[in-house]
N, C-alpha and C positions, 0 to 999 in steps of 0.2 A: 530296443533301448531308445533309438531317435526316435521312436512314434511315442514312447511315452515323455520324452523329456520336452516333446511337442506338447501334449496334453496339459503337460503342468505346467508350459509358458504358457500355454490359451487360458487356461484358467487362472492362474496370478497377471497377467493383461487385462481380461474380463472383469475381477476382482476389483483390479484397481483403478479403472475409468467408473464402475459402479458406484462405489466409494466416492470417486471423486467429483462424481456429476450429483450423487444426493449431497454432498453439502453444499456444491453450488446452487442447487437447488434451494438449499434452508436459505444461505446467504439472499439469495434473491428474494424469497418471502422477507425476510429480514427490511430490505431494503424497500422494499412498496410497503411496509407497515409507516411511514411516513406519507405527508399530506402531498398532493399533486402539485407540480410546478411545469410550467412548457419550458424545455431548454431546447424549442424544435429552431429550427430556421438558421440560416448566414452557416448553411455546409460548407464551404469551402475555409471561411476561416475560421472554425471549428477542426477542418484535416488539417489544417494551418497548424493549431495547434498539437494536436496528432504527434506530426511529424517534428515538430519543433519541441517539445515538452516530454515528452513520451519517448518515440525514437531517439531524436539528437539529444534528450536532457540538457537540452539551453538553461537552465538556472543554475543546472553542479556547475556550471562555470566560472560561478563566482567565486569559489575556491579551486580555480585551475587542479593543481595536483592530488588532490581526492577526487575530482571530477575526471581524470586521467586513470585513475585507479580503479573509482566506481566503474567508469567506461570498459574498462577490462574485462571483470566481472560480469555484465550485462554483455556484453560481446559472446564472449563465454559462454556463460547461459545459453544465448541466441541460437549461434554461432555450433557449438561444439554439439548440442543436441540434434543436429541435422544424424547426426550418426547413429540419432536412434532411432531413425527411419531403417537404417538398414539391418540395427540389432533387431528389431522388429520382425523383419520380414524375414530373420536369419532361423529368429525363433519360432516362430509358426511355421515355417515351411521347411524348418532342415536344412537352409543353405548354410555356407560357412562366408561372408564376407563377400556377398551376393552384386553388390556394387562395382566390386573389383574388374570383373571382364569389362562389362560393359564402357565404362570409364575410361580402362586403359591405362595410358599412360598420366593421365590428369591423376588417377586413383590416388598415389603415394603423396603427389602435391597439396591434395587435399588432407589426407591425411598428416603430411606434415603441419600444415598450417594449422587443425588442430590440437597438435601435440604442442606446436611453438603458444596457443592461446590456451593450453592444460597447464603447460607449465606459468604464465603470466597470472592465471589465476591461484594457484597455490601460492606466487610470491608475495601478490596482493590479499590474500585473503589471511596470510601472516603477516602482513602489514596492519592492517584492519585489526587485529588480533592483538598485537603490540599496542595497538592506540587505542583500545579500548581496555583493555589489563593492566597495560604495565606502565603508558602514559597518561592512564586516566585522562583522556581530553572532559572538559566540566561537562559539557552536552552531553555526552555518550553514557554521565557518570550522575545524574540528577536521581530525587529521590523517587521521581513517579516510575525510574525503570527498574528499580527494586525488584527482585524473585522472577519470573518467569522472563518480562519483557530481556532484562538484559543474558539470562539465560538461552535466550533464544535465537538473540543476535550470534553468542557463540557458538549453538547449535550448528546454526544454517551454514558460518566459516567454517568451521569442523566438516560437517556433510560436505562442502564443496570440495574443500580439498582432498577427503579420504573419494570421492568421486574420481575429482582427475587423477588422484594416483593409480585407482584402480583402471583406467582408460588407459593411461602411460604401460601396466604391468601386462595387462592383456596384450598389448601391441610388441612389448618385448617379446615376450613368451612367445606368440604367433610367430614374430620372424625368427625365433629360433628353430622352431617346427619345421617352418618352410625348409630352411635349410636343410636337414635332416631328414627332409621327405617323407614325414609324416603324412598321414593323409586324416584329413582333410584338406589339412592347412597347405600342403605341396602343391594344389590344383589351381589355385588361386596365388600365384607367388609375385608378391609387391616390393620384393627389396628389403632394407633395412629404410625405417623412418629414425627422422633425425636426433628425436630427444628419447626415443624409447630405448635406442640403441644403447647409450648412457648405461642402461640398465643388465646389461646381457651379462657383465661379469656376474655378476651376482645368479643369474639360472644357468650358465650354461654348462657347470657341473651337475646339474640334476637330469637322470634318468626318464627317460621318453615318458615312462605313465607319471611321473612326478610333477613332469613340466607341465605335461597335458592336463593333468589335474588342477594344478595352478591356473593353469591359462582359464579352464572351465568355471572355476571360484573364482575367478577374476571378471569375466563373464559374465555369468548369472548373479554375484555382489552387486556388479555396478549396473546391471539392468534393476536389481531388484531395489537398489538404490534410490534409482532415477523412481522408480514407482511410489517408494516412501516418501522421496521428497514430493513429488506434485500432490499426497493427498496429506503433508504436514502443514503446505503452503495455506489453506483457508483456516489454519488455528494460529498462524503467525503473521506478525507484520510485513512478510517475506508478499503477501498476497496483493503485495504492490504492484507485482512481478506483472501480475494478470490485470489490474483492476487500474492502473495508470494509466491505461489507453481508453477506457471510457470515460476517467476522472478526466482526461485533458481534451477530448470531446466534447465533454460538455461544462468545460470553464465556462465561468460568468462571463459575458464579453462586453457586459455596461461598466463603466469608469470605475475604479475602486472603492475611490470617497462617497461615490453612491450609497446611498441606505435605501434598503427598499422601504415601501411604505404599507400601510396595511388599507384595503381600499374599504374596509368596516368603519376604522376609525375616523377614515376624510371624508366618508356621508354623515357620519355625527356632525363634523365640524362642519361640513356645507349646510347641513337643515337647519344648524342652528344658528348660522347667519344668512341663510333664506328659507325660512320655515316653510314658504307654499312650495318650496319643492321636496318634502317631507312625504310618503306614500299615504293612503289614507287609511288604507291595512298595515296592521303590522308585520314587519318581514321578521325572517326567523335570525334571533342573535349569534352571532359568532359565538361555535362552540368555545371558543378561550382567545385571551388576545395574550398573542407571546408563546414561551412553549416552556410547560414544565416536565414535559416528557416526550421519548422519543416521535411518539405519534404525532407532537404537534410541530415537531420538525418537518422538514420538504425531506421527500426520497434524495434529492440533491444531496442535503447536506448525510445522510444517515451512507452512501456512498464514500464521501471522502471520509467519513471517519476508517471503512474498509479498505480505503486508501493508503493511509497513514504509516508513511513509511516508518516514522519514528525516530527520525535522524537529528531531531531536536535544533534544526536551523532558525524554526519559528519562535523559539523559544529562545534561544541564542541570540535573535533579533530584538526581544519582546522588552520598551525600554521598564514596559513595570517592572519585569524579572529581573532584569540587571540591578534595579534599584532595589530588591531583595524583597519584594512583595511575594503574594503567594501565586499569582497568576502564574501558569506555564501554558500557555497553547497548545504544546504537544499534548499533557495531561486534559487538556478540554476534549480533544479528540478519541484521547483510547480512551477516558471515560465516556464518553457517548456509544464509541465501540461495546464496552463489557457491558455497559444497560443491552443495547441489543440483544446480547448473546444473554444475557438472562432472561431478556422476554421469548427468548428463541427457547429455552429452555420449557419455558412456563408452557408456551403455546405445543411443545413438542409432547410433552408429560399430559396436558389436558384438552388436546384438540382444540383448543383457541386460549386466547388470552385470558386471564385470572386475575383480577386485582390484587397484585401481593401487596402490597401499602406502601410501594416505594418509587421514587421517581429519580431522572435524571438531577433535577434543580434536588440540592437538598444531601440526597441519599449520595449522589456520584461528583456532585459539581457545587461546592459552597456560594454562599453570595459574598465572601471576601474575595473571592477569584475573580468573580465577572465584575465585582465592581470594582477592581483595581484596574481595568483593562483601559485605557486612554482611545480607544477605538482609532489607533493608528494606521491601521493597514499594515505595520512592517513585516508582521506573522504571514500575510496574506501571498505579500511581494516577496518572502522567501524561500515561501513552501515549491521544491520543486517538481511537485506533481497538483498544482492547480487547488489545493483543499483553502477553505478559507474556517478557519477557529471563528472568526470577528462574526461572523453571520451565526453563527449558533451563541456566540457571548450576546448578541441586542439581542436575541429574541427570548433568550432566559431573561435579560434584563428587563425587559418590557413584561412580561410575565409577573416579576416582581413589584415591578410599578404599578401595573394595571391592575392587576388581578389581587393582588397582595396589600395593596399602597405600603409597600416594604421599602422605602428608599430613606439616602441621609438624607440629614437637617437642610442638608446644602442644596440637595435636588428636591428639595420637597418647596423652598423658599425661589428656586430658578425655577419651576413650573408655575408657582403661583405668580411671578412678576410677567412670566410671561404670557398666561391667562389675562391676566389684568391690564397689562403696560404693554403688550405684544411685544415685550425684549426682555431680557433674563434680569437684569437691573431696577432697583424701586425705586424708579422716575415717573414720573407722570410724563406720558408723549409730546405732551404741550410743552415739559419743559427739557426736552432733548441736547433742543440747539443753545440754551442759554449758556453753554460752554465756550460759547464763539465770545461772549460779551467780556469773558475774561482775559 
C-alpha cells in the first residue's frame, strides 16, 4: 500500500512541475515577443535592488501596517514552505517526518515557529479579506478589478488560509498518534507543538483509523494544495510571487524624469540641421515609431506588466485619477497583460502569430487614458515591485502623434511653435526677452 501511495505522489509531483514549467515556458515566449532593450551592466546595484525591493519590500513601507501584514504573508509563503522539502521526501520515499532525527532537538522549534507564522498568516489574510469585502478600501474596489481580478485576490486568501489550517490539523493529529504509539508516527516522536496543540480537544475522541485518516487527508490536501497553488500562480497576479525578483533586477536605474529618446528620430533632427551628415544610401526606416502593440514594446516593459501585483498604489497615486479622469495605471498594466495572453493564445492555436485586427492602442488601452496621463512619475515611485505604467503611456502616446498625427488642438499648436520658435509659445525668438522691457 506505501509503494503505491509512492507512485501516485511521483506522479501528481511529476504532473505538477510539467504543468508548471510549460507555462512558464509560454510566459517566457510571451515575454521576448517584445523589442530588445540592454538592462546588462551596474550588478551590484541592481542585487541592491534584489534585496531591497524584492526581499525587504522597502516601498510597502510606506504604509507601515499593511506593509507589516503584507510582510507576514511573504514570510509565510517563504518561510513555512521549507516543510515542503521534507513533505517531499516523506512522499517519494515513504518516510514519515524524515527531518525529525536528524534535527533533533531544533526539530519541534522549527516547527513551532512555523505554526506560530501559520497561524499569523490565517489572521492576516482575514484581515486582507475584511479590507477588501467588507471595508471596500477604493483601490482594492476600482472598476478595472471587476470579475476574475478581484475574484482572485479572494481566491489566493481562501487558498492560503485553508493551506495553513490544513498544516496546523496535520501536526495535531500526528502528535496525537505519537502519543498513542501509533506507528509510524511513535518512531519519530517531537512532542506537542505549540499552536497545533490548541487543536487536540477536538480529535482526541476519535478512534486510531479515524485520526490516522484525518492526519492522511490532511496530508495529501495540503500537499496537493501546495501543487494547485504554484501552477494557479502563472494565471494570476499572485505571479508576482515569482517574477518581482527579476522585475527589481532589472529596474531602470537612469533618473525617473528621464524620457528615453528614440535614436531614429534624433538622425531625422541631426540631418536636417546638418544635411552632409545624412548617409548617401538610404537606410532602412523604423518599423514604427512608438508602440501600438505589444511587439513594439521592450521585453522590459511586457515583464512588469507579468509583474503587476495589482495592489492599485499607482493608481492611488495617479493625480489624473484622483481628479476622476479615466486614467488608472494599474488598468495600463493588466491591459498590456491580457493583450499578451491573447497573442499567446493566437500563437498557441496557429504556430505563430495571426493578425487578429486588434491591438494594445485602441482595442485594450483608449487614447483618453494615455492622454490624461500628466507624465508625473508618481505611478512609477509607488509601484512596489519596480513596474513603470508611464513608459508604456509615451510610447502609445508617440505612436499616436507620429504614426497617427492623432493628437489635441493643444499638442498639435505646442509642436508647431516649437518646430518653428524652438519653444512651445508663438513668439518669435528674437522677441523672447522683450519681457525684461516691461
Amino acid at each position: 500500500m506505501e509503494f503505491i501511495q509512492q507512485i501516485i505522489f511521483l506522479l501528481l509531483t511529476a504532473a505538477a512541475i510539467w504543468l508548471f514549467s510549460r507555462k512558464i515556458t509560454e510566459l517566457r515566449r510571451n515575454i521576448n515577443l517584445g523589442r530588445p532593450e540592454d538592462f546588462t551592466g551596474h550588478s551590484a546595484e541592481r542585487w541592491r535592488n534584489v534585496i531591497l525591493l524584492a526581499f525587504g519590500q522597502k516601498k510597502m513601507f510606506a504604509k507601515p501596517l499593511v506593509a507589516v501584514f503584507h510582510f507576514v504573508i511573504y514570510a509565510g509563503f517563504i518561510i513555512i514552505n521549507i516543510e515542503v522539502i521534507e513533505i517531499l521526501v516523506d512522499g517519494l520515499f515513504g518516510f514519515h517526518r524524515v527531518l525529525a532525527s536528524p534535527l533533533d532537538a531544533f526539530y519541534p522549534w522549527l516547527i513551532n515557529a512555523f505554526e506560530f507564522l501559520a497561524v499569523a498568516v490565517i489572521l492576516v489574510c482575514l484581515i486582507f479579506l475584511a479590507r477588501r469585502n467588507v471595508l471596500k478600501v477604493r483601490r482594492l474596489n476600482l472598476p478595472e478589478l471587476d470579475g476574475f481580478p478581484r475574484n482572485d485576490a479572494n481566491i489566493i486568501l481562501i487558498t492560503e488560509i485553508i493551506l495553513m489550517s490544513l498544516f496546523l490539523t496535520l501536526n495535531a493529529t500526528d502528535t496525537i498518534l505519537q502519543v498513542r504509539g501509533i506507528y509510524p508516527y511513535a518512531d519519530n516522536s517531537t512532542g506537542n507543538f505549540a499552536f497545533s496543540s490548541l487543536l487536540h480537544p477536538l480529535f482526541e475522541r476519535l478512534g486510531d483509523s479515524t485520526l490516522i485518516g484525518v492526519e492522511r487527508a490532511a496530508w495529501w490536501m495540503h500537499i496537493i494544495g501546495i501543487f494547485a497553488f504554484l501552477n494557479y500562480l502563472p494565471y494570476s497576479k499572485h505571479l508576482h510571487i515569482l517574477f518581482a525578483f527579476p522585475n527589481a533586477y532589472y529596474a531602470r536605474l537612469q533618473p525617473q524624469g528621464k524620457m528615453q529618446n528614440m535614436p531614429e528620430i534624433q538622425k531625422e533632427v541631426l540631418y536636417a540641421m546638418q544635411p552632409e551628415l545624412a548617409p548617401s544610401v538610404n537606410e532602412e526606416p523604423p518599423k514604427r515609431f512608438g508602440a501600438k502593440d505589444i511587439f513594439d514594446l521592450s521585453w522590459r516593459n511586457l515583464l512588469d506588466a507579468y509583474s503587476c501585483t495589482e495592489c492599485g498604489r499607482c493608481t492611488a497615486s495617479c493625480p489624473a485619477n484622483i481628479t476622476g479622469k479615466l486614467l488608472s495605471p494599474r488598468k495600463i498594466m493588466m491591459a498590456t497583460r491580457d493583450r499578451m495572453e491573447e497573442v499567446g493564445r493566437n500563437i498557441r492555436t496557429n504556430g505563430e502569430f495571426k493578425d487578429d485586427g486588434r491591438s494594445l492602442l485602441h482595442n485594450y488601452i483608449s487614447q483618453e487614458e494615455i492622454r490624461a496621463c500628466t507624465t508625473c512619475n508618481a505611478c512609477v515611485e509607488a509601484c512596489p515591485v519596480a513596474i513603470s505604467p508611464l513608459d508604456i503611456i509615451v510610447q502609445l502616446r508617440r505612436y499616436q502623434a507620429m504614426e497617427e498625427s492623432n493628437v489635441p488642438a493643444e499638442w498639435s499648436a505646442m509642436f508647431s511653435n516649437t518646430e518653428n520658435n524652438f519653444a512651445p509659445w508663438k513668439f518669435s525668438p528674437d522677441d523672447r526677452d522683450k519681457w525684461i522691457e516691461s
